[in-house]
C-alpha positions as CSV (number, residue, x, y, z in Angstrom):
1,X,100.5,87.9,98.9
2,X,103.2,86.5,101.2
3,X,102.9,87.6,104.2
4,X,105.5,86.3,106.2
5,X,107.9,88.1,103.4
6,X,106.1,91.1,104.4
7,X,106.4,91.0,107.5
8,X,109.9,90.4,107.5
9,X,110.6,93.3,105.5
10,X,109.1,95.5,107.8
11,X,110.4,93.6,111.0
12,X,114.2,94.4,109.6
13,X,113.0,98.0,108.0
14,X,111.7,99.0,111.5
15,X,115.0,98.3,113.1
16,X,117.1,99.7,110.6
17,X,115.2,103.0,110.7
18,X,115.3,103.0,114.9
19,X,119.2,102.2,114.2
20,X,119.2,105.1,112.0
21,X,118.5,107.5,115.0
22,X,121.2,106.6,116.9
23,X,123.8,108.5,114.1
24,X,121.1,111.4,113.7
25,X,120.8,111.8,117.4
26,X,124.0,114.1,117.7
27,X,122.8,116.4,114.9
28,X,119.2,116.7,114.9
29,X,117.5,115.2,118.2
30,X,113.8,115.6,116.3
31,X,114.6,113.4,113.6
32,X,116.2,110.9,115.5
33,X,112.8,110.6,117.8
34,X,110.5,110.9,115.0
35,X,112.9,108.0,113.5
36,X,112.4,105.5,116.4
37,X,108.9,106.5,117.0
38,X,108.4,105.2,113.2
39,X,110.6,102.7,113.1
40,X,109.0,101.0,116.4
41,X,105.4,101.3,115.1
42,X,106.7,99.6,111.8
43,X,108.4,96.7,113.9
44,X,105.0,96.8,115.9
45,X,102.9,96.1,113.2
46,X,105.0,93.4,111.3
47,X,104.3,90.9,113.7
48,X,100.7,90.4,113.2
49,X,100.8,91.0,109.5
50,X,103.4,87.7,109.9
51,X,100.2,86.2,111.4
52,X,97.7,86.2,108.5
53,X,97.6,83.2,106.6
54,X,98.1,83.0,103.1
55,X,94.6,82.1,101.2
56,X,96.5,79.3,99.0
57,X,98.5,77.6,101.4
58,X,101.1,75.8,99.3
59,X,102.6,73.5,102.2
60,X,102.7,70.1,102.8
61,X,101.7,68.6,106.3
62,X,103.8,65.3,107.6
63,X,100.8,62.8,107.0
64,X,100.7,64.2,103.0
65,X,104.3,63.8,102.6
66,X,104.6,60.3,103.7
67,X,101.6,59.4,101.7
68,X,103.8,60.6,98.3
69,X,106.9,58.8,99.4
């Protein structure tokens, strides 16, 4: 699983959502909370998913590289 791609998702998703309640804030107040209270726990979250390193780790390190060149 990538989880940097994961966690961007729900990095952007969390904003969009607390964006969300600023158009349902003049029509109905509760959904606009329970919008940024979800949408901040998403954005929350996302950063230490971005943390977790993958189990294959596909990348090359400087000293590799120059060694195929």
């Amino acid at each position: 699983m990538n989880y940097i791609l994961l966690s961007d998702i729900l990095w952007y998703s969390g904003h969009i959502l607390s964006g969300l309640s600023i158009i349902f804030s003049h029509n109905n107040y509760y959904l606009a909370v329970s919008l940024v209270i979800f949408g901040q726990f998403i954005t929350i979250i996302s950063r230490p998913i971005g943390r977790i390193k993958n189990k294959i780790d596909n990348t090359i390190n400087e000293n590799e590289f120059h060694e195929i060149i």
